[in-house]
mmJSON file of the N, C-alpha and C atoms, coordinates in Angstrom:
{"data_MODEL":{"atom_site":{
"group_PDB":["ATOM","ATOM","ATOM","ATOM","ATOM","ATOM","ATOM","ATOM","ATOM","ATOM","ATOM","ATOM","ATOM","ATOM","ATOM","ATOM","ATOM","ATOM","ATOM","ATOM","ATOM","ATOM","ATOM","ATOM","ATOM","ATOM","ATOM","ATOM","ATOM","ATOM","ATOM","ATOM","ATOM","ATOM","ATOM","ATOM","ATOM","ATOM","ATOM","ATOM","ATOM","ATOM","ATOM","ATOM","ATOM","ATOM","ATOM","ATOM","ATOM","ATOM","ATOM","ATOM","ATOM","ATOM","ATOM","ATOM","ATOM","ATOM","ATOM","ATOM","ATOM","ATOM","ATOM","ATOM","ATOM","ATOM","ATOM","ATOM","ATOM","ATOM","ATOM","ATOM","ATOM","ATOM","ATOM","ATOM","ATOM","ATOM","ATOM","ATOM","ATOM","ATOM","ATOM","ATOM","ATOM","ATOM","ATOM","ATOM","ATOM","ATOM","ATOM","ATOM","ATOM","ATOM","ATOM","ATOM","ATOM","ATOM","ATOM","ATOM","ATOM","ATOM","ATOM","ATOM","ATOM","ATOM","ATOM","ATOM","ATOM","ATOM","ATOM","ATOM","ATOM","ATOM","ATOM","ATOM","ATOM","ATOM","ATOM","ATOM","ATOM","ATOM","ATOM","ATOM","ATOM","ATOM","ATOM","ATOM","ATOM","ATOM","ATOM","ATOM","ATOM","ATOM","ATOM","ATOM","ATOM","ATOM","ATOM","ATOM","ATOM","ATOM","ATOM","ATOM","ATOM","ATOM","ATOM","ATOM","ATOM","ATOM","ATOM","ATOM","ATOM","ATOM","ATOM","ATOM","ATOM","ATOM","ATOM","ATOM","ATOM","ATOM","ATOM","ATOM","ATOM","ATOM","ATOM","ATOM","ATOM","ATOM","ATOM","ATOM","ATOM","ATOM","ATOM","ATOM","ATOM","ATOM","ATOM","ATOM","ATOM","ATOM","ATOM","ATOM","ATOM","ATOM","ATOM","ATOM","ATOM","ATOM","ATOM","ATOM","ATOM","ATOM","ATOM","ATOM","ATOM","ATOM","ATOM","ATOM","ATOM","ATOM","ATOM","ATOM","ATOM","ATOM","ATOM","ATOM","ATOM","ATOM","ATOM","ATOM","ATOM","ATOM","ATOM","ATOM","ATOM","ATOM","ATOM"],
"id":[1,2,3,4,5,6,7,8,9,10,11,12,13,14,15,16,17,18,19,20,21,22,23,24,25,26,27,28,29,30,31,32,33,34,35,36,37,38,39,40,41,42,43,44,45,46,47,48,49,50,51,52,53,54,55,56,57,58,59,60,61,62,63,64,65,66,67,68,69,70,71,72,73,74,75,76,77,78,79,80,81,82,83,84,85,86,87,88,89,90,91,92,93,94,95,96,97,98,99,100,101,102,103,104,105,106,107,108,109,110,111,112,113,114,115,116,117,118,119,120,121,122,123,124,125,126,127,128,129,130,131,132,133,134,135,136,137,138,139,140,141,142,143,144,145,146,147,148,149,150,151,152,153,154,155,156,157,158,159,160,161,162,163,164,165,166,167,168,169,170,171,172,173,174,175,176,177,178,179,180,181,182,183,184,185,186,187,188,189,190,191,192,193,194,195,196,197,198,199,200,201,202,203,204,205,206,207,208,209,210,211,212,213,214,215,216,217,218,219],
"type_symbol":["N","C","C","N","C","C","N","C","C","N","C","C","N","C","C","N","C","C","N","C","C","N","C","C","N","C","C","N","C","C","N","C","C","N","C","C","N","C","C","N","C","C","N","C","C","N","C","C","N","C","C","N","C","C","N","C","C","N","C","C","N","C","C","N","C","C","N","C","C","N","C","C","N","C","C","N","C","C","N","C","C","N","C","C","N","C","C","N","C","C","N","C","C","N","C","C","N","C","C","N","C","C","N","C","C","N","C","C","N","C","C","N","C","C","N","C","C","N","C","C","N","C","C","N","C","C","N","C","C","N","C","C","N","C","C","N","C","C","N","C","C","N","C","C","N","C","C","N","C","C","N","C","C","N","C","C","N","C","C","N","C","C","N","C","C","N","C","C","N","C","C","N","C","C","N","C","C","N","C","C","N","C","C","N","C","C","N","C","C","N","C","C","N","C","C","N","C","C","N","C","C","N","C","C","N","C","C","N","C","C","N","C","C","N","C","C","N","C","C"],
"label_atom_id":["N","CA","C","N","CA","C","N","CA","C","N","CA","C","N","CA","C","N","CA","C","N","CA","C","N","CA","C","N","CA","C","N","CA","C","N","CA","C","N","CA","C","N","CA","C","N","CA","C","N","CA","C","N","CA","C","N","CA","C","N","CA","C","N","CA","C","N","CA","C","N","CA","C","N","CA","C","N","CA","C","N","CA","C","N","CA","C","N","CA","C","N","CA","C","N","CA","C","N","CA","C","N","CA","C","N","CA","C","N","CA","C","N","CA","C","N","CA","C","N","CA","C","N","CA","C","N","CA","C","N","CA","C","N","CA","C","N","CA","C","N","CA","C","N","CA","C","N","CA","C","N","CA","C","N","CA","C","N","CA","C","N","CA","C","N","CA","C","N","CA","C","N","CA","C","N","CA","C","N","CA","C","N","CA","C","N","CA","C","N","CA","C","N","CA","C","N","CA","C","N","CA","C","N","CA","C","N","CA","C","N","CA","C","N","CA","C","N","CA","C","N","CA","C","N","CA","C","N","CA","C","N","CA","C","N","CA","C","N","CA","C","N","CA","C","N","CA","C","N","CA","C","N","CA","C"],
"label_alt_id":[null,null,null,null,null,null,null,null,null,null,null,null,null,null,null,null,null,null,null,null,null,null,null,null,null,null,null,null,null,null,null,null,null,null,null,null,null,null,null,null,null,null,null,null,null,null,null,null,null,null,null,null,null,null,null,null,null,null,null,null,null,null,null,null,null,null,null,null,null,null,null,null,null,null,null,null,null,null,null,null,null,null,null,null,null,null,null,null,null,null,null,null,null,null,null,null,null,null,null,null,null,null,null,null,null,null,null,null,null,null,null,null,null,null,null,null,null,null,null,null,null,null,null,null,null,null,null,null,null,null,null,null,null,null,null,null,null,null,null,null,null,null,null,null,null,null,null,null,null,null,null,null,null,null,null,null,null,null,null,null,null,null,null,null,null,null,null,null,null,null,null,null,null,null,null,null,null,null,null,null,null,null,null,null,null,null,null,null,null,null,null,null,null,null,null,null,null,null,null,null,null,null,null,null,null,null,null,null,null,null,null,null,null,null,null,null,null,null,null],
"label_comp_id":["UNK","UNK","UNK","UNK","UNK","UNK","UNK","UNK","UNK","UNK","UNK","UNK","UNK","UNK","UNK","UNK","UNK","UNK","UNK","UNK","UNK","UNK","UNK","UNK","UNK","UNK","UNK","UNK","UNK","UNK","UNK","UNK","UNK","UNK","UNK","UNK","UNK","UNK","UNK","UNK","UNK","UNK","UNK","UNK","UNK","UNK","UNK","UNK","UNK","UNK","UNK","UNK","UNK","UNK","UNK","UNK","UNK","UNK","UNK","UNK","UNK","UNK","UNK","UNK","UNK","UNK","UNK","UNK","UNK","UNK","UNK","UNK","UNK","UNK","UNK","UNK","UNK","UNK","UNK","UNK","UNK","UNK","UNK","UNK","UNK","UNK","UNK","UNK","UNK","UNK","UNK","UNK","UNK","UNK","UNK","UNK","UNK","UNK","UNK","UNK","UNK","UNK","UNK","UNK","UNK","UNK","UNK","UNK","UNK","UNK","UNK","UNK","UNK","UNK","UNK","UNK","UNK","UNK","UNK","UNK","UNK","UNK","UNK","UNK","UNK","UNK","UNK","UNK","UNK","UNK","UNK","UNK","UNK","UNK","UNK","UNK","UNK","UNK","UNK","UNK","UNK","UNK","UNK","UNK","UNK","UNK","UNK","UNK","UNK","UNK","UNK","UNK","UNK","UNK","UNK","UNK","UNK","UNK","UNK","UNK","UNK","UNK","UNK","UNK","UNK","UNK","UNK","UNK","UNK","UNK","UNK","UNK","UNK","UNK","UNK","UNK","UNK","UNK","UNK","UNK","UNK","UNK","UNK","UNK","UNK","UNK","UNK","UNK","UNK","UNK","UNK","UNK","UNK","UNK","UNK","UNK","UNK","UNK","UNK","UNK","UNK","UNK","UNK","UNK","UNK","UNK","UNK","UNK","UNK","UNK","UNK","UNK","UNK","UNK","UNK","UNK","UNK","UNK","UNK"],
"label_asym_id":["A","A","A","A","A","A","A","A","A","A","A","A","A","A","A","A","A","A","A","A","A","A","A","A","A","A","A","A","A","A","A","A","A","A","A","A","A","A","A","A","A","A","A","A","A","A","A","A","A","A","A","A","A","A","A","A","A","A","A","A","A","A","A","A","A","A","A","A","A","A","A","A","A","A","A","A","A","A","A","A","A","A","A","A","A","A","A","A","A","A","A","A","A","A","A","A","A","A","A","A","A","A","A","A","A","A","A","A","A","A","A","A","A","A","A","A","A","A","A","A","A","A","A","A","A","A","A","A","A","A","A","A","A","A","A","A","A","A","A","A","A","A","A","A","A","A","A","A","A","A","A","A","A","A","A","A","A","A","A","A","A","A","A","A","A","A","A","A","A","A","A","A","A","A","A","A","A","A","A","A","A","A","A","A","A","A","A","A","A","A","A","A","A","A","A","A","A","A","A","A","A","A","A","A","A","A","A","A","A","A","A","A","A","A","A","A","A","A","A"],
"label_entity_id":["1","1","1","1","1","1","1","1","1","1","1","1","1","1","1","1","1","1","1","1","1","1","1","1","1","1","1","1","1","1","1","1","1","1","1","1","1","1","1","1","1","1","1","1","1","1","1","1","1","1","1","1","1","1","1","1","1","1","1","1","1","1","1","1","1","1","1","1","1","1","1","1","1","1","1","1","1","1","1","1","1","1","1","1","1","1","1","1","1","1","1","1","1","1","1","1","1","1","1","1","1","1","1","1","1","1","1","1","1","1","1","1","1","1","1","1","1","1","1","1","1","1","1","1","1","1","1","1","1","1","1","1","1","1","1","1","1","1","1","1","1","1","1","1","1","1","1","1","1","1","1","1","1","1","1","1","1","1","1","1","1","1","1","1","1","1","1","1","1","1","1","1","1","1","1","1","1","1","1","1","1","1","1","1","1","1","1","1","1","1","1","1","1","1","1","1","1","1","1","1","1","1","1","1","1","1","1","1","1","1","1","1","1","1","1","1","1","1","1"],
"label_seq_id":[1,1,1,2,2,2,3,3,3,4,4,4,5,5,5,6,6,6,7,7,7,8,8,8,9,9,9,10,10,10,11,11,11,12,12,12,13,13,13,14,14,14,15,15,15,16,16,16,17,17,17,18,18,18,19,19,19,20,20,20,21,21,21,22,22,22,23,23,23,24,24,24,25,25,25,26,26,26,27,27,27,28,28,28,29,29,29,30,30,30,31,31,31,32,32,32,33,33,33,34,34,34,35,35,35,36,36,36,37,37,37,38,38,38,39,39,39,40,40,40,41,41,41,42,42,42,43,43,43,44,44,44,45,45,45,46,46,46,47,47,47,48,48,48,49,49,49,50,50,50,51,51,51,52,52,52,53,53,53,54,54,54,55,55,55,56,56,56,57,57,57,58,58,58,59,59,59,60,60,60,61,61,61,62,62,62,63,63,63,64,64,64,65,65,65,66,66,66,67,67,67,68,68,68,69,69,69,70,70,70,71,71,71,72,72,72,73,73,73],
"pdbx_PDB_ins_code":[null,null,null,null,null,null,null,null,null,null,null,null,null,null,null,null,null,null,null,null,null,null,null,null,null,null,null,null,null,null,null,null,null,null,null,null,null,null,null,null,null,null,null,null,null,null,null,null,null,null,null,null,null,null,null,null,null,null,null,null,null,null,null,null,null,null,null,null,null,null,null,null,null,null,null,null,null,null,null,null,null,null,null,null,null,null,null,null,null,null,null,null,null,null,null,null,null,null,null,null,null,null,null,null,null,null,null,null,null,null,null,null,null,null,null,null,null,null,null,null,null,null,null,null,null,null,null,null,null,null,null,null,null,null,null,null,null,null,null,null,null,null,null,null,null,null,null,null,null,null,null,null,null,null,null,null,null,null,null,null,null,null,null,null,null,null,null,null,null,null,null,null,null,null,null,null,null,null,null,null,null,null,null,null,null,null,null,null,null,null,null,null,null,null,null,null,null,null,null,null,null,null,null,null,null,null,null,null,null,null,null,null,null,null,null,null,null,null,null],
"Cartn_x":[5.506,6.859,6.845,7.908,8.068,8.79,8.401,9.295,9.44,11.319,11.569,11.576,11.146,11.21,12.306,13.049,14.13,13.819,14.542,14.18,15.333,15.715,16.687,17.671,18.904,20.353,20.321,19.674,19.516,18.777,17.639,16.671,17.473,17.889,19.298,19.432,20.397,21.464,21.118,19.785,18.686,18.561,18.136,17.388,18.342,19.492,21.04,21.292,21.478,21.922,20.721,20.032,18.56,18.625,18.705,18.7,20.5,21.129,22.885,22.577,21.942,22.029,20.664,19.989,19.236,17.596,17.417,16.007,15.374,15.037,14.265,13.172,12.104,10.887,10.892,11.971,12.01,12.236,13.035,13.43,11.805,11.546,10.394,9.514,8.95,7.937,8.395,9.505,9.87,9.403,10.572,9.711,8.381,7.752,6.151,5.43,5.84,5.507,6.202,7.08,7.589,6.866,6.333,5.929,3.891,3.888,2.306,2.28,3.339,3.386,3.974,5.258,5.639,5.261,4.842,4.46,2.731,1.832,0.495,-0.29,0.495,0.597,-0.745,-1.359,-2.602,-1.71,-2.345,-1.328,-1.286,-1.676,-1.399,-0.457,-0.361,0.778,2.095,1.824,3.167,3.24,3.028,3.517,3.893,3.843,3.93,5.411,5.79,6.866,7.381,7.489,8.573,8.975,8.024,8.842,9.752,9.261,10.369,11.563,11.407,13.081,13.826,12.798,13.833,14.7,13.357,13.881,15.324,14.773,15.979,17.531,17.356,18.367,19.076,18.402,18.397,18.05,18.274,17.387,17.997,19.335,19.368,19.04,19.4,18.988,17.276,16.494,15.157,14.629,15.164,15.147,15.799,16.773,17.102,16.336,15.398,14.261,12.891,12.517,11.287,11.761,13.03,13.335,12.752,13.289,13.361,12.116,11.301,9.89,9.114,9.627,8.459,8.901,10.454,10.553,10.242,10.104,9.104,7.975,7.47,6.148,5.67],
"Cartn_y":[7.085,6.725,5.673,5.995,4.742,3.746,2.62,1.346,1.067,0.899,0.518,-0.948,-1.876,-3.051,-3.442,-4.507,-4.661,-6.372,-7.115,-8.35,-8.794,-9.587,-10.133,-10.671,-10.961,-10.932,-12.838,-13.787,-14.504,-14.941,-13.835,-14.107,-13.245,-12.19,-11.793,-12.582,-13.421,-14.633,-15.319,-15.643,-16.528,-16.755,-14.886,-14.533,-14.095,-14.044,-13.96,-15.62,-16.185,-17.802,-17.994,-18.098,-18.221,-17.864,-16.558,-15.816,-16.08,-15.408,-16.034,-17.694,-18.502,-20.0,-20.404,-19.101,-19.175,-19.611,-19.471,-19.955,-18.799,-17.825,-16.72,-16.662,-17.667,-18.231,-18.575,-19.213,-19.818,-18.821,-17.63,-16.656,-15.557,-15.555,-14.455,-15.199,-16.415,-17.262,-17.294,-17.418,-17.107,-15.85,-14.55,-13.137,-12.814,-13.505,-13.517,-13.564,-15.3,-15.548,-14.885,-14.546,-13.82,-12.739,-11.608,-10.467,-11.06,-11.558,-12.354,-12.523,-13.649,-13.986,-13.277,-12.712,-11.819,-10.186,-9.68,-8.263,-8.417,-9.346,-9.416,-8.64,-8.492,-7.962,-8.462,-7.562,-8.495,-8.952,-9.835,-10.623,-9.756,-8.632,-7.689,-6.143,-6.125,-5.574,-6.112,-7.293,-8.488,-8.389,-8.462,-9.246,-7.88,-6.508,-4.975,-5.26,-5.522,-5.323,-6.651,-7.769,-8.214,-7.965,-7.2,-6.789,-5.56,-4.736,-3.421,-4.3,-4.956,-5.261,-6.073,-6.76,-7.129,-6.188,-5.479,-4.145,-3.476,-3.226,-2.649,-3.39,-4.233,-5.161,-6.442,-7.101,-7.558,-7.172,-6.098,-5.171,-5.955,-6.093,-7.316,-8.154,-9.095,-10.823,-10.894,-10.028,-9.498,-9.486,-8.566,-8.624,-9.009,-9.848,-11.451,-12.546,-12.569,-13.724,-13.536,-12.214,-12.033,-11.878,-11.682,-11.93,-13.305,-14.433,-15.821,-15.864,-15.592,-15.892,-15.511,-14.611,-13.969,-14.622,-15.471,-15.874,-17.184,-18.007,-19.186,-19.779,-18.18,-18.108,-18.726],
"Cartn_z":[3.996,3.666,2.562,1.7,0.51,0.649,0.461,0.749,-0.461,-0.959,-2.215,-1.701,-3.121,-3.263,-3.953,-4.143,-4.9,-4.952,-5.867,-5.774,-4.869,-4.423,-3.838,-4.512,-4.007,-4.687,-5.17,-4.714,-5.214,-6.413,-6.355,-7.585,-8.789,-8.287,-9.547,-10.053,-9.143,-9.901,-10.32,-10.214,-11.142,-11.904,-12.359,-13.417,-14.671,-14.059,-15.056,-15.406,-14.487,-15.16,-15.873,-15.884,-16.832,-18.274,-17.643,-19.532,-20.237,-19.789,-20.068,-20.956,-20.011,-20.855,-21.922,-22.093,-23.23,-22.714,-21.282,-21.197,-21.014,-21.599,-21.345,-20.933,-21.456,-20.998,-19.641,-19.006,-17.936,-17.012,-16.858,-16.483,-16.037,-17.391,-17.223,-16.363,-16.349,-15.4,-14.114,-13.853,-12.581,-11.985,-13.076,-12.467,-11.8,-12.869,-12.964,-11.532,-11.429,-10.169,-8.915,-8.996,-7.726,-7.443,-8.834,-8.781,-7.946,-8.276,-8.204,-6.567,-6.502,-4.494,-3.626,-4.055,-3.236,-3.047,-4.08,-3.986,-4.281,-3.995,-4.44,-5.719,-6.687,-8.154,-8.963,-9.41,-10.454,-11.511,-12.475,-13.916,-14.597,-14.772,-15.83,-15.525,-14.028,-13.407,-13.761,-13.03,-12.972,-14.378,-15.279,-16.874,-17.348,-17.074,-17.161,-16.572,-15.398,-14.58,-14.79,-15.685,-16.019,-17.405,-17.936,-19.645,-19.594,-18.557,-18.09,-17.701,-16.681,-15.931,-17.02,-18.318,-19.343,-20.047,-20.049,-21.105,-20.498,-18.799,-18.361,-17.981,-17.687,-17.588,-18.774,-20.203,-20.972,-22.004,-22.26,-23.649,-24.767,-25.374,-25.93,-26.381,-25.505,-25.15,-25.583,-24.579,-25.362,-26.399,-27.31,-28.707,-29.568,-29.1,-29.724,-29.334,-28.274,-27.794,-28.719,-28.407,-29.592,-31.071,-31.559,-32.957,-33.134,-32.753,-32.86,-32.952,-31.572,-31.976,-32.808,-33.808,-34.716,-35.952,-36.424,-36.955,-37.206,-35.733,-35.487,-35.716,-36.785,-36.804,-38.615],
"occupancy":[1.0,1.0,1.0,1.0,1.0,1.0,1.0,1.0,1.0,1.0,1.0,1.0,1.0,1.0,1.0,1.0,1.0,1.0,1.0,1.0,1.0,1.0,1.0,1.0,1.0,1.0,1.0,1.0,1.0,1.0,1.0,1.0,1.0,1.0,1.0,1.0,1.0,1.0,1.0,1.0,1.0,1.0,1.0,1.0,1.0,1.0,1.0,1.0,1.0,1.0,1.0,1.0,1.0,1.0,1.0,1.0,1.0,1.0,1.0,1.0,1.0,1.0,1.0,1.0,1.0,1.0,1.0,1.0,1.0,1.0,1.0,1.0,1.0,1.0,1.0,1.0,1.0,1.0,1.0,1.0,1.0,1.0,1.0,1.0,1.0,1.0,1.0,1.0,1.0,1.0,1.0,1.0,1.0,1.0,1.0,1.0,1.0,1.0,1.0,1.0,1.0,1.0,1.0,1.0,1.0,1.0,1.0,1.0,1.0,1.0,1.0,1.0,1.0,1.0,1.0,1.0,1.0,1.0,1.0,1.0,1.0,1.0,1.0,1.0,1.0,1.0,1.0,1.0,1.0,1.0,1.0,1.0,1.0,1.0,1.0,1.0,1.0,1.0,1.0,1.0,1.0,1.0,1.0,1.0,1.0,1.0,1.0,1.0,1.0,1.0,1.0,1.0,1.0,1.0,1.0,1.0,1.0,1.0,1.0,1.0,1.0,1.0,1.0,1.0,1.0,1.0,1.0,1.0,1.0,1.0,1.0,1.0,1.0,1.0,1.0,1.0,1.0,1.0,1.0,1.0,1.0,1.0,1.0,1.0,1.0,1.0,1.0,1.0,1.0,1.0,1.0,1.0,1.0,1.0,1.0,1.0,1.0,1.0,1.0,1.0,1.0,1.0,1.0,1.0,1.0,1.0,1.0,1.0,1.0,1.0,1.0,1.0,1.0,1.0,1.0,1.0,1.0,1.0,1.0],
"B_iso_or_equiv":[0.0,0.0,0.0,0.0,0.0,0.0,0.0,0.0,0.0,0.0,0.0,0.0,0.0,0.0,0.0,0.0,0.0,0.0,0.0,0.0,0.0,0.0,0.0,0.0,0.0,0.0,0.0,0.0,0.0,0.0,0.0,0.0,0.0,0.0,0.0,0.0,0.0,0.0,0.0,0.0,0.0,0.0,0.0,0.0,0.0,0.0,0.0,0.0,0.0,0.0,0.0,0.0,0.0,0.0,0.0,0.0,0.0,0.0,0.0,0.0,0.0,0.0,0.0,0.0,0.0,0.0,0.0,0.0,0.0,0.0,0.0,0.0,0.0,0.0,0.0,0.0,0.0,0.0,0.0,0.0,0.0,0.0,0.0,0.0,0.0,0.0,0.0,0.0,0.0,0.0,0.0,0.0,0.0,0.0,0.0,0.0,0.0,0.0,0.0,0.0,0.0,0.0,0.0,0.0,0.0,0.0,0.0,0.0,0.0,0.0,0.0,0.0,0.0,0.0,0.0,0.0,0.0,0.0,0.0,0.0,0.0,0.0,0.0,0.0,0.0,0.0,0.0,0.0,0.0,0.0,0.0,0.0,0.0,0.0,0.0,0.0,0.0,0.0,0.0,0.0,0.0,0.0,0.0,0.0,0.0,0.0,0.0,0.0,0.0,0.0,0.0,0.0,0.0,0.0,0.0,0.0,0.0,0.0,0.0,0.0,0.0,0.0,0.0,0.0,0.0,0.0,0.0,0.0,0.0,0.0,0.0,0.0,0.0,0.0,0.0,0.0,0.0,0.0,0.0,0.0,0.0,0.0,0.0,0.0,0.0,0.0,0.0,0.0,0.0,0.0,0.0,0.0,0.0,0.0,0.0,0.0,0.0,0.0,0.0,0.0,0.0,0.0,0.0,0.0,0.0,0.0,0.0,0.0,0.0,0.0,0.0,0.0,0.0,0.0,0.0,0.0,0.0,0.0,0.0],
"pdbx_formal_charge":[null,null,null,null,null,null,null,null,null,null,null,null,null,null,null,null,null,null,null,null,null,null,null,null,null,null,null,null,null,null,null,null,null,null,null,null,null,null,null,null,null,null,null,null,null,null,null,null,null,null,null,null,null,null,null,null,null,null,null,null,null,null,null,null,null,null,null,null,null,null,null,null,null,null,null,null,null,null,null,null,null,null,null,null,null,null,null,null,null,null,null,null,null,null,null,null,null,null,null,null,null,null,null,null,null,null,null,null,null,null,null,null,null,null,null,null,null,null,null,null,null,null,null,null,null,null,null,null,null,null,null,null,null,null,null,null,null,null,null,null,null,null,null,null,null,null,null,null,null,null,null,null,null,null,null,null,null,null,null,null,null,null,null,null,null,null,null,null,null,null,null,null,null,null,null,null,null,null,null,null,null,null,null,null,null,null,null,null,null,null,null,null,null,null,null,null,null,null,null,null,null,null,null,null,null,null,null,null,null,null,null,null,null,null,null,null,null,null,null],
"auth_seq_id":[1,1,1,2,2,2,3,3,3,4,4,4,5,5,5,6,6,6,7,7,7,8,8,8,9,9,9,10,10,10,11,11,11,12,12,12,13,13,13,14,14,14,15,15,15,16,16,16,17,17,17,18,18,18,19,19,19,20,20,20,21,21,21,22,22,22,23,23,23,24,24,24,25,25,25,26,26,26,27,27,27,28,28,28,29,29,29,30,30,30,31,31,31,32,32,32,33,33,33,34,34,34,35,35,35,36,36,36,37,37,37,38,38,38,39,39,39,40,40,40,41,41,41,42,42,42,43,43,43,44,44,44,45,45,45,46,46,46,47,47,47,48,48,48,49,49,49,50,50,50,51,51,51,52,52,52,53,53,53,54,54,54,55,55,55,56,56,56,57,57,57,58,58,58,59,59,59,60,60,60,61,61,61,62,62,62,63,63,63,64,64,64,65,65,65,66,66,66,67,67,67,68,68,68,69,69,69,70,70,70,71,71,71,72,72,72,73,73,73],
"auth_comp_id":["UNK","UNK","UNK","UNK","UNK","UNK","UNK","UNK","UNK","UNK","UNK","UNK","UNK","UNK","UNK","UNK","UNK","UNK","UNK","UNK","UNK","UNK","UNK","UNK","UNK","UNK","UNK","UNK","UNK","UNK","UNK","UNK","UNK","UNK","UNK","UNK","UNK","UNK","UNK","UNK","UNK","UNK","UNK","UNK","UNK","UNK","UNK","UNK","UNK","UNK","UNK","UNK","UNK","UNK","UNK","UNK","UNK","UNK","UNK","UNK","UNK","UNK","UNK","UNK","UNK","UNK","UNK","UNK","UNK","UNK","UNK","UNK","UNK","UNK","UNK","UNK","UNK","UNK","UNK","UNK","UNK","UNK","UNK","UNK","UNK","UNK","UNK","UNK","UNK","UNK","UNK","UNK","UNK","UNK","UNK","UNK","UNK","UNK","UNK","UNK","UNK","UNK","UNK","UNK","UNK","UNK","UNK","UNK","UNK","UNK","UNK","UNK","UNK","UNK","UNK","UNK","UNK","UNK","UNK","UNK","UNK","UNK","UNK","UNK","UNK","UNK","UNK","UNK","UNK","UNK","UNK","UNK","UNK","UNK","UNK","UNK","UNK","UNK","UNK","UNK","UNK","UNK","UNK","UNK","UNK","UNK","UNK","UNK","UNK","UNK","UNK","UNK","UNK","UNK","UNK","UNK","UNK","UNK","UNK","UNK","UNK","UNK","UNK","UNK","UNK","UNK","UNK","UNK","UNK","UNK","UNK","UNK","UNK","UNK","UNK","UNK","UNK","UNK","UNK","UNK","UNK","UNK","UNK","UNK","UNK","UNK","UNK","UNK","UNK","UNK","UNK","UNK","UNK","UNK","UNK","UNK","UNK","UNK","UNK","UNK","UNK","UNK","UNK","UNK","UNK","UNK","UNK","UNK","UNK","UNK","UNK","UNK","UNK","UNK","UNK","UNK","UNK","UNK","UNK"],
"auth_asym_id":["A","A","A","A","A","A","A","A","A","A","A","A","A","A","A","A","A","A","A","A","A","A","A","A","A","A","A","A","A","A","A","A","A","A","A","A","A","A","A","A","A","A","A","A","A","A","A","A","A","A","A","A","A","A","A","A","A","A","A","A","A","A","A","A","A","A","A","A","A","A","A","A","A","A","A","A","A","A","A","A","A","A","A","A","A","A","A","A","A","A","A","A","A","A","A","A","A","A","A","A","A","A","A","A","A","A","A","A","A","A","A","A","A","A","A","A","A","A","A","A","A","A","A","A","A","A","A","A","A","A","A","A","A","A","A","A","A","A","A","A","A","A","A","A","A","A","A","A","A","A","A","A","A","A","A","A","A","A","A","A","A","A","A","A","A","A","A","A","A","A","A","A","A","A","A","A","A","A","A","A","A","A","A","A","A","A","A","A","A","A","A","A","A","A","A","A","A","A","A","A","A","A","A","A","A","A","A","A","A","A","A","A","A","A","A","A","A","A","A"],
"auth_atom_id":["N","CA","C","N","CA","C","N","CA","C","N","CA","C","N","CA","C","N","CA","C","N","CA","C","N","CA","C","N","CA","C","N","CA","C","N","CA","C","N","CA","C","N","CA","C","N","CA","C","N","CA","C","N","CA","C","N","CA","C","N","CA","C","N","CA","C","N","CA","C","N","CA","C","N","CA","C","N","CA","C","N","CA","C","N","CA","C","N","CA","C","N","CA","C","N","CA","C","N","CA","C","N","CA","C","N","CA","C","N","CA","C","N","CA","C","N","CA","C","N","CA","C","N","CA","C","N","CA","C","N","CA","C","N","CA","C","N","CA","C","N","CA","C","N","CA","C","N","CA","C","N","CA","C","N","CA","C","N","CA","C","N","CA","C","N","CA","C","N","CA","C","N","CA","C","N","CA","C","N","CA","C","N","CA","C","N","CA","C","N","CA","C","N","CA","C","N","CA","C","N","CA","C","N","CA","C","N","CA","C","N","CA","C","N","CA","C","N","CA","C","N","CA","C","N","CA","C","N","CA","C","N","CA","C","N","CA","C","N","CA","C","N","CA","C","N","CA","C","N","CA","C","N","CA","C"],
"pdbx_PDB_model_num":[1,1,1,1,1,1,1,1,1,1,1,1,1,1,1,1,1,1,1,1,1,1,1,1,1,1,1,1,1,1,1,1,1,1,1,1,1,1,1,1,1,1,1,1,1,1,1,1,1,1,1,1,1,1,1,1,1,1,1,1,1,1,1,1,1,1,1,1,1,1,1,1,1,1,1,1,1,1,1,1,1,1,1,1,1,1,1,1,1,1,1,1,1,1,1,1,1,1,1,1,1,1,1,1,1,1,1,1,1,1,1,1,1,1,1,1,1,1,1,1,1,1,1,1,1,1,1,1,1,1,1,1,1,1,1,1,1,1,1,1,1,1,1,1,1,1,1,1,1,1,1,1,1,1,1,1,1,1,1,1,1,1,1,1,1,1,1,1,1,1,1,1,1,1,1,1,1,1,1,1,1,1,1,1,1,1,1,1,1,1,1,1,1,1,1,1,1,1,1,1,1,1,1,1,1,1,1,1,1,1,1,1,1,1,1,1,1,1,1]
}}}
């Protein structure tokens, strides 16, 4: 049997006030670690499955975060 995982309705609201007020960095480190402690994820899983849920949920905001940074450069 498959057990869907979902994050919880608080880490949502988290991960929306987070990115909404411009900390994207702060947002994704969170993911990170949640994906790491709560689902026992290797770092290269976890860092796989928080660039999808940007993609899928902030596609955007996303590529207005890595614009900046490449222009930072």
């Amino acid at each position: 049997m498959v057990v869907k995982r979902g994050l919880p309705e608080d880490m949502t609201i988290l991960l929306r006030q987070l990115v909404i007020n411009g900390h994207f960095r702060m947002a994704s480190t969170v993911l990170f670690v949640f994906f790491k402690r709560n689902w026992s994820l290797e770092d290269d899983l976890a860092a796989y499955y928080v660039v999808r849920y940007f993609l899928k949920y902030y596609p955007d905001r996303l590529e207005k975060h890595q614009k900046g940074k490449r222009q930072a450069r």
